[in-house]
Structure formats: C-alpha cells, structure tokens
N, C-alpha and C positions, 0 to 999 in steps of 0.2 A: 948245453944239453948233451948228456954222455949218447953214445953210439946205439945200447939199447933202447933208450926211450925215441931217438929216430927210428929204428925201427919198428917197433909199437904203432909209432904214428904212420907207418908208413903201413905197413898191415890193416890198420885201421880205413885207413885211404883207401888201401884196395878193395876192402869188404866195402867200405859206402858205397864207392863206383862200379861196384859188382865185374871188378877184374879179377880173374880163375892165377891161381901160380902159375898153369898148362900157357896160358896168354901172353906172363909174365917172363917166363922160360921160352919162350918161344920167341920172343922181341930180345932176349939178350942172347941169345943163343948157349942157354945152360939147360941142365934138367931141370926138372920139376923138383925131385928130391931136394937138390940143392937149392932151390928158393924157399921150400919148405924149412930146412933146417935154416937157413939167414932170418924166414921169417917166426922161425918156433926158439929162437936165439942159440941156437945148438952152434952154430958159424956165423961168420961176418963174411958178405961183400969188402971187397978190398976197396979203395977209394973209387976208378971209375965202374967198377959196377952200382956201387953205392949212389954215386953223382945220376946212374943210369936209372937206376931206382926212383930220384927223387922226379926227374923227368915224367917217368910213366904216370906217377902221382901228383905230378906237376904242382910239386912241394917245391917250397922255398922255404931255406930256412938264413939265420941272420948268423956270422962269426961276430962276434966282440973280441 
C-alpha cells in the first residue's frame, strides 16, 4: 500500500473515532495546519510521525 492511500485510511480512522486534527496536533506536538495538509495529501509525515499517526488510530498495517 503506497503512502497516500495510508493516509486516506488513516483520515478516515480519524473521522470514524471523531478525533479533531487540533487533538491530533496537539499529541504530536505539531500544528494543526500541518496535520491538515499530511491529511489533505499536500505533505507527508516523515517516518516517525507517520509510525505516530498509526498509533493514534491504532492502525496496524502488514509490510511484505
């Protein structure tokens, strides 16, 4: 799975669990803006924000 469609899912994640970006930025210690644009695909999380991501959404995904 490429890096967008994790994200996607993970945006998705967050709207089911009714977790705010302000919530999400505020546990990683970023802006808001910049959750916005990781999650509007405008930027990427670099690996551990990303890993930090998957946490909050308590996603697991599989490498092959």
């Amino acid at each position: 799975m490429e890096a967008s469609a994790l994200i996607s899912t993970i945006k998705a994640e967050l709207e089911s669990k009714k977790i705010s970006n302000y919530a999400v930025a505020k546990k990683m210690k970023v802006s808001q803006s910049t959750v916005a644009n990781w999650l509007s695909l405008k930027t990427f999380p670099d690996l551990p924000q990303f890993i930090s991501l998957l946490m909050i959404v308590e996603k697991e995904i599989k490498i092959n």
